[in-house]
C-alpha positions in Angstrom: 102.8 107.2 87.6 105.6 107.2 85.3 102.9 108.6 82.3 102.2 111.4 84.8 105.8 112.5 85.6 106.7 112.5 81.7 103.4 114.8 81.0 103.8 117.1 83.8 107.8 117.2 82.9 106.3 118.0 79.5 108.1 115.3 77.9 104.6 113.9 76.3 102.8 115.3 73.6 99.1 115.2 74.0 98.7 112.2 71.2 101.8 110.6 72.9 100.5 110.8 76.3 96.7 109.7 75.0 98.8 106.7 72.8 100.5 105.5 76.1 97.2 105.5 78.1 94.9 103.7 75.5 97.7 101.0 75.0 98.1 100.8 79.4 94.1 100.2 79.5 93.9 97.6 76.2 97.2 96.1 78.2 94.8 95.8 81.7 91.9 94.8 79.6 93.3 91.8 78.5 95.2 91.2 81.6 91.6 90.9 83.1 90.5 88.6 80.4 93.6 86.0 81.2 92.4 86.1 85.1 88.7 86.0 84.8 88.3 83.5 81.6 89.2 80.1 84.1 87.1 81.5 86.8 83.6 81.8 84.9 83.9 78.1 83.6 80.9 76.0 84.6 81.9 74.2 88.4 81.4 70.6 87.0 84.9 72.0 84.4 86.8 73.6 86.4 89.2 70.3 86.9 89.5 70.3 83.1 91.8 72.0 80.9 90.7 75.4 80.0 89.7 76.1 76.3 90.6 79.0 74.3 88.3 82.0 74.6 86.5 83.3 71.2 86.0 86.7 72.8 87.1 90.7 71.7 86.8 93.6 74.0 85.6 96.4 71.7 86.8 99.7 72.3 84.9 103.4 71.6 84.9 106.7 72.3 88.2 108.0 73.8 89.4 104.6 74.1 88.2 103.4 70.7 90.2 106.9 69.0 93.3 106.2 71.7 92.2 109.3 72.6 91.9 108.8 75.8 92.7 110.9 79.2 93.1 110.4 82.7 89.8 110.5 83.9 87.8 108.9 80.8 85.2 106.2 80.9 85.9 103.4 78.8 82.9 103.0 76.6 83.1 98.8 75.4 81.1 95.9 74.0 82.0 92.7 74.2 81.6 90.1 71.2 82.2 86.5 70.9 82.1 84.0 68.2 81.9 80.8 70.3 79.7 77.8 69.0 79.9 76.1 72.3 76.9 75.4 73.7 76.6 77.8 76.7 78.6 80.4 74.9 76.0 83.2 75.5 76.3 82.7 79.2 79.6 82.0 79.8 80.8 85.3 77.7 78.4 87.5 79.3 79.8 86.0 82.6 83.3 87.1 81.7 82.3 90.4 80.3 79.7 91.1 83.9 83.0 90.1 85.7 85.6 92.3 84.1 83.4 95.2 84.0 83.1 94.3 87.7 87.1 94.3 88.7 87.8 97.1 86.4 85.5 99.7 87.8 84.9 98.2 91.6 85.7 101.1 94.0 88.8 99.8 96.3 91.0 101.7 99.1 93.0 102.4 96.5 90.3 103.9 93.9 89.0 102.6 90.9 91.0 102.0 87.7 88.0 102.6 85.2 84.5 104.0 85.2 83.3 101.3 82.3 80.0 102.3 80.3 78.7 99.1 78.4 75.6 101.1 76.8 76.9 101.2 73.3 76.1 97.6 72.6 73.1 96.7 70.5 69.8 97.4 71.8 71.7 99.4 74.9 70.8 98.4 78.4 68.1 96.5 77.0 70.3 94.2 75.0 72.7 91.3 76.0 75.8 91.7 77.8 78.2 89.6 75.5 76.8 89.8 71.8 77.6 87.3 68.8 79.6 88.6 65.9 76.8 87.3 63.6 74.4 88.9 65.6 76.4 92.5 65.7 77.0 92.3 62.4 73.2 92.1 61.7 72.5 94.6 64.0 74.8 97.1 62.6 73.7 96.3 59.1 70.1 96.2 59.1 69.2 97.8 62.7 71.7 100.4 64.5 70.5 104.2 64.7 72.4 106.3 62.6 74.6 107.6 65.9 75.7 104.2 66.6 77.3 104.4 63.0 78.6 107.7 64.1 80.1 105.9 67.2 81.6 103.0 64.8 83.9 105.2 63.0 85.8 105.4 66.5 85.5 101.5 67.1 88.5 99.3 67.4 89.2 95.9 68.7 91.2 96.4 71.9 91.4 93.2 73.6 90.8 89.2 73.3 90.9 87.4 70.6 92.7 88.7 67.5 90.4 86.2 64.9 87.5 87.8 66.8 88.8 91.5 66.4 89.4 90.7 62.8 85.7 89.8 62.3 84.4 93.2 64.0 86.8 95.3 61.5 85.6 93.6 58.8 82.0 94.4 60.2 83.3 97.9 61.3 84.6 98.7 56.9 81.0 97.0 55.3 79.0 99.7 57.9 81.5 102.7 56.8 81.0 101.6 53.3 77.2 101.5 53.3 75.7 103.9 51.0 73.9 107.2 52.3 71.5 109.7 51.6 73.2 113.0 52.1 70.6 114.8 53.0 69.2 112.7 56.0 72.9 111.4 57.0 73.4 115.7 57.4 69.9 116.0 59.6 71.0 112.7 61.6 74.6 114.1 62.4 72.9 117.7 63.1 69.7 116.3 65.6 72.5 114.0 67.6 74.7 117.4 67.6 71.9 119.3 69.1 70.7 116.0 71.5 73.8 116.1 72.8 74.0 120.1 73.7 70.9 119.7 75.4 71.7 116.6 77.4 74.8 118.6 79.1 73.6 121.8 79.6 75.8 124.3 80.6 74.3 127.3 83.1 77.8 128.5 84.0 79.5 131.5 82.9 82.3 129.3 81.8 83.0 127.7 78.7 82.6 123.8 78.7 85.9 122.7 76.2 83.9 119.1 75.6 80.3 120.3 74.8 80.2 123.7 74.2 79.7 125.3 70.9 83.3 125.4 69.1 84.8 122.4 71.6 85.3 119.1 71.1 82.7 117.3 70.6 81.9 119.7 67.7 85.6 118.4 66.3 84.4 114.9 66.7 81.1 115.0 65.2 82.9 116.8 62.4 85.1 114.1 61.4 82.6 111.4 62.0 79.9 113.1 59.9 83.2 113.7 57.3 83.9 109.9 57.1 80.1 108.5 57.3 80.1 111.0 53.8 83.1 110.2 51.7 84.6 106.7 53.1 83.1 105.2 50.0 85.2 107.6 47.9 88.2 108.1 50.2 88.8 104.8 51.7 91.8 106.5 53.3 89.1 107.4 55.7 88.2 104.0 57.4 91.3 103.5 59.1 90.4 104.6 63.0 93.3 106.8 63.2 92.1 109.6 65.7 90.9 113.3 65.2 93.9 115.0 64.4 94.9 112.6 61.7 91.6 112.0 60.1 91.4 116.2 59.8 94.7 115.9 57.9 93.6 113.1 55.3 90.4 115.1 54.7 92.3 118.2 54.0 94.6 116.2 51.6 91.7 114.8 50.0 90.5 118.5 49.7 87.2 117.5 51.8 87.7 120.4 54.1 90.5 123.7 53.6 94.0 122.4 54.6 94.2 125.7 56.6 91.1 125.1 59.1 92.1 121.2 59.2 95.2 122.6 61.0 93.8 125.6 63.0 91.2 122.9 64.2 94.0 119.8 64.8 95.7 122.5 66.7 92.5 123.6 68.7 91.7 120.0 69.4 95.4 119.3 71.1 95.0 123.0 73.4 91.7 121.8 74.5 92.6 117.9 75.2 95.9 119.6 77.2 93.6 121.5 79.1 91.4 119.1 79.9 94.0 116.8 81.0 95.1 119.8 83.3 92.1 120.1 85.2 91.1 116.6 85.4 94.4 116.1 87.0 93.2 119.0 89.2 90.3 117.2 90.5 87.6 118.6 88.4 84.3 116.9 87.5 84.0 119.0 84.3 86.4 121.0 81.9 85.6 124.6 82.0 87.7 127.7 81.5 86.8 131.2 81.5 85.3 132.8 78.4 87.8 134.8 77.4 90.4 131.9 77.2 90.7 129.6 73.6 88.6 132.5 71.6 90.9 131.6 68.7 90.6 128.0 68.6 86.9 128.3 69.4 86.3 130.2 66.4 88.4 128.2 64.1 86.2 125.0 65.5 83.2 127.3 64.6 84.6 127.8 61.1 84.8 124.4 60.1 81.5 123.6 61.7 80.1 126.0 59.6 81.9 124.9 56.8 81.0 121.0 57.2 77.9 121.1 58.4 76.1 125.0 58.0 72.9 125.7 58.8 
């Protein structure tokens, strides 16, 4: 509440107010660990002392980027590295349980939609996932859009010697070495995936998935640091949008004047999405004639980045 009456007093800049709500939902996330870990112990230890969990709450997307807003999903995966015995069960237990209290639907609402699908192998895979197997995973398996979704990976909650391990994992995937010409297709045939999973039939424009919004922004920067991390290590560090534009520009990746037209863009666009979710609405969508600069700017460096 007291986030809401500091943004609507404007007191909160957008990366202020997305800083403050990232570090409220990694503080509930492990909150929630604390609580659950006793409770998933096998019955015949519940009278024993309680070990230490080996567990991390991986954050991505909005969360992962503290980027996030006041309706966002949180998009996790939950790792361990546990040599106890029942270590697969009990972790998935604990992660099945949080996802549970953080997202069940009570008089009150919900505190978090929570989408688990980013984990290896998706729905298909396990709920709790090793750090050795992850790390294989990401290394010798992952599509090339779960790289794209690593560069907005952090550790969030749990274990700090756990979270350590995934960003270790997290630098050797950035570093890998790529093929320029198929990392460009990858980035482009996710880019257009994407458009044609949310189709917009409106007469309004769509700030998150229409051409020149933010999802163009994102897939900009990931598709800059997948390309030049190796070269710019500046780039690894998971430091947002806005940022990451500005140490591209530096490193005179992209012009220093679109890097700010777009940063700029990306804040009017998060601002008004925050407006309207506040509102009540499902989707983000202004009239056409409203952000033509900023769209344009967006389009620019797309063009720019990643031409046709």
């Amino acid at each position: 509440f007291q986030l809401l009456a500091q943004d609507l007093g404007g007191v909160l800049s957008v990366e202020k107010l997305a800083d403050q709500l990232s570090a409220l939902a990694d503080m509930m996330l492990n909150e929630t660990i604390t609580r659950v870990w006793p409770m998933v112990q096998p019955k015949d230890q519940r009278n024993q002392p309680v070990p230490p969990y080996r567990f991390a709450v991986i954050a991505y997307g909005r969360l992962g980027g503290k980027e996030l807003g006041y309706a966002s999903d949180l998009d996790l995966v939950f790792l361990y590295d546990d040599e106890r015995e029942d270590a697969a069960e009990v972790y998935a237990k604990l992660g099945r349980r949080m996802a549970s209290w953080l997202s069940t639907m009570t008089s009150s609402g919900r505190l978090y939609e929570i989408d688990l699908r980013l984990r290896p192998d998706g729905d298909a895979g396990v709920l709790a996932v090793s750090v050795d197997a992850f790390k294989q995973y990401q290394l010798t398996h992952a599509w090339p859009w779960e790289h794209q979704a690593i560069t907005r990976a952090r550790f969030a909650a749990g274990d700090p010697a756990v979270g350590e391990r995934f960003e270790t994992i997290r630098r050797d995937v950035l570093l890998l070495k790529r093929d320029p010409a198929t990392l460009y297709k990858n980035v482009k045939d996710m880019r257009n995936k994407i458009a044609a999973g949310h189709p917009n039939r409106s007469e309004l424009f769509d700030l998150k998935h229409d051409r020149g919004g933010m999802v163009d922004i994102e897939f900009i920067t990931q598709y800059l640091v997948l390309s030049h991390a190796r070269e710019y290590p500046v780039l690894l560090e998971n430091l947002g949008n806005i940022t990451l534009l500005k140490l591209a520009s530096e490193a005179k990746l992209i012009p220093a004047e679109l890097a700010r037209e777009v940063s700029d863009a990306y804040r009017v666009f998060r601002k008004a999405q925050h407006s309207l979710r506040l509102q009540g609405a499902e989707v983000a969508r202004v009239p056409q004639d409203e952000f033509i600069v900023e769209r344009d700017a967006v389009i620019a460096l797309w063009n720019t980045v990643l031409p046709d």
